[in-house]
Phi, psi and omega in degrees: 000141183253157185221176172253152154302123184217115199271029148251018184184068184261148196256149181292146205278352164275004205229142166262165194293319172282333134012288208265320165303310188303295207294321172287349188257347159297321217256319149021115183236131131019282182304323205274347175277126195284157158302333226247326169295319183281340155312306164297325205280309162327300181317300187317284174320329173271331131337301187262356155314305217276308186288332195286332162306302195295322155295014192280320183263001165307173199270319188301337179274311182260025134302312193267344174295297166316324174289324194272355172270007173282329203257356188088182150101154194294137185302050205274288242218151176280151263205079171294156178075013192230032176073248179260355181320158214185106205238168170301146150338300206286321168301292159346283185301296162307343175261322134332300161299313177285336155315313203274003160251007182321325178285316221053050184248025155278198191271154155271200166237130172225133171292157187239024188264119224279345208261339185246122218276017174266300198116277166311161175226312195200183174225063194271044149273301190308333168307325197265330192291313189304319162338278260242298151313340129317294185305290174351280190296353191262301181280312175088180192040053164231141191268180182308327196281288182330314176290282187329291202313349182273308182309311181322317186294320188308289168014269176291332180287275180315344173273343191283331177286333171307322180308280202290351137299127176295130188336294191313344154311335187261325140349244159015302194116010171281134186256133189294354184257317186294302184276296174343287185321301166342291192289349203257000194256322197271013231224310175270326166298325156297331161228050136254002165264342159110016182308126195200173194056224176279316184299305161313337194255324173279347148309318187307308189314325193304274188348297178311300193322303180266024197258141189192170174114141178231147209268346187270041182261338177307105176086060193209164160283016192277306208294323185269333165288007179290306223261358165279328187284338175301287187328295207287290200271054148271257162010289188299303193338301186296302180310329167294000000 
């Protein structure tokens, strides 16, 4: 990926986005989180809990439920709304997710950049979250810090791309929780597996490979799956 210069998400005039992505999502520390982020960021998280229950039971969630206790497969992540039930991560991830934009009460990013005439930028909490709580059960032994910092990182990776994209993606008819969200999900899944070098920087790619959803999907059950599916391939991205 390549960027244009945009002095509300600027990238160093050596580094291309993915560059400049991979190196913050290695190097990154805990201690390196202002208070004022891990406080919002706590809020976000406790937040996108409150949502993935309340979506569990849409009809658009136990399509997906259903389906994912049929498929099988290794015993990474708990199978929601279905007790101890146990699905691949990437199953996992996708049923989640989509609960968790199922309302469409998540939180948004709203720019303060005047070009981009929508205003929203993303729905950047469930992707990274969803990431990074899927992964969590799949390696195990991972703590509260190891955690927030992967959601954060995820995070901050997806507002930031989002900021430094220009209106016409969203203009165009593309959706920003679908595509976007992709990165912010493989962005905390990668560094809670510890991704690093070229292999971190050849995720991202994966990652583009896969990022989809289009607006004209909007008010269909289409929609809240764009942002299970960021989540599940994120997930696959890091796992590749």
């Amino acid at each position: 990926m390549s960027a244009n210069q945009n002095t509300y998400a600027t990238i160093p005039d050596a580094l291309n986005t993915t560059a400049a992505a991979a190196e913050f999502v290695e190097n990154v520390t805990f201690n390196e989180i202002p208070a004022e982020a891990l406080r919002i960021g706590t809020r976000c998280l406790l937040d996108g809990l409150g949502l993935f229950v309340a979506g569990s039971e849409e009809h658009s969630v136990q399509i997906l439920v259903e389906e994912a206790e049929q498929m099988g497969g290794r015993k990474d992540a708990l199978l929601l709304s279905r007790g101890g039930n146990r699905v691949p991560a990437t199953v996992a991830a996708r049923v989640l997710g989509t609960a968790g934009h199922a309302h469409d009460w998540d939180d948004s990013q709203v720019s303060t950049d005047p070009a981009h005439v929508y205003g929203l930028l993303t729905h950047p909490t469930i992707p990274p979250l969803t990431s990074a709580l899927v992964m969590a059960q799949k390696l195990g032994g991972v703590d509260g810090k190891r955690f927030m910092l992967a959601f954060l990182t995820g995070f901050e990776v997806e507002c930031k791309i989002s900021e430094w994209m220009l209106p016409q993606h969203y203009v165009r008819g593309m959706h920003s929780s679908g595509t976007v969200g992709t990165f912010g999900a493989y962005a905390a899944a990668a560094k809670l597996v510890g991704l690093n070098g070229d292999k971190l920087r050849s995720g991202f790619g994966i990652a583009a490979s896969f990022a989809a959803g289009i607006r004209c999907n909007f008010g269909t059950m289409t929609k809240p799956l764009h942002v299970g599916r960021a989540a599940e391939n994120g997930v696959t991205a890091a796992l590749l």
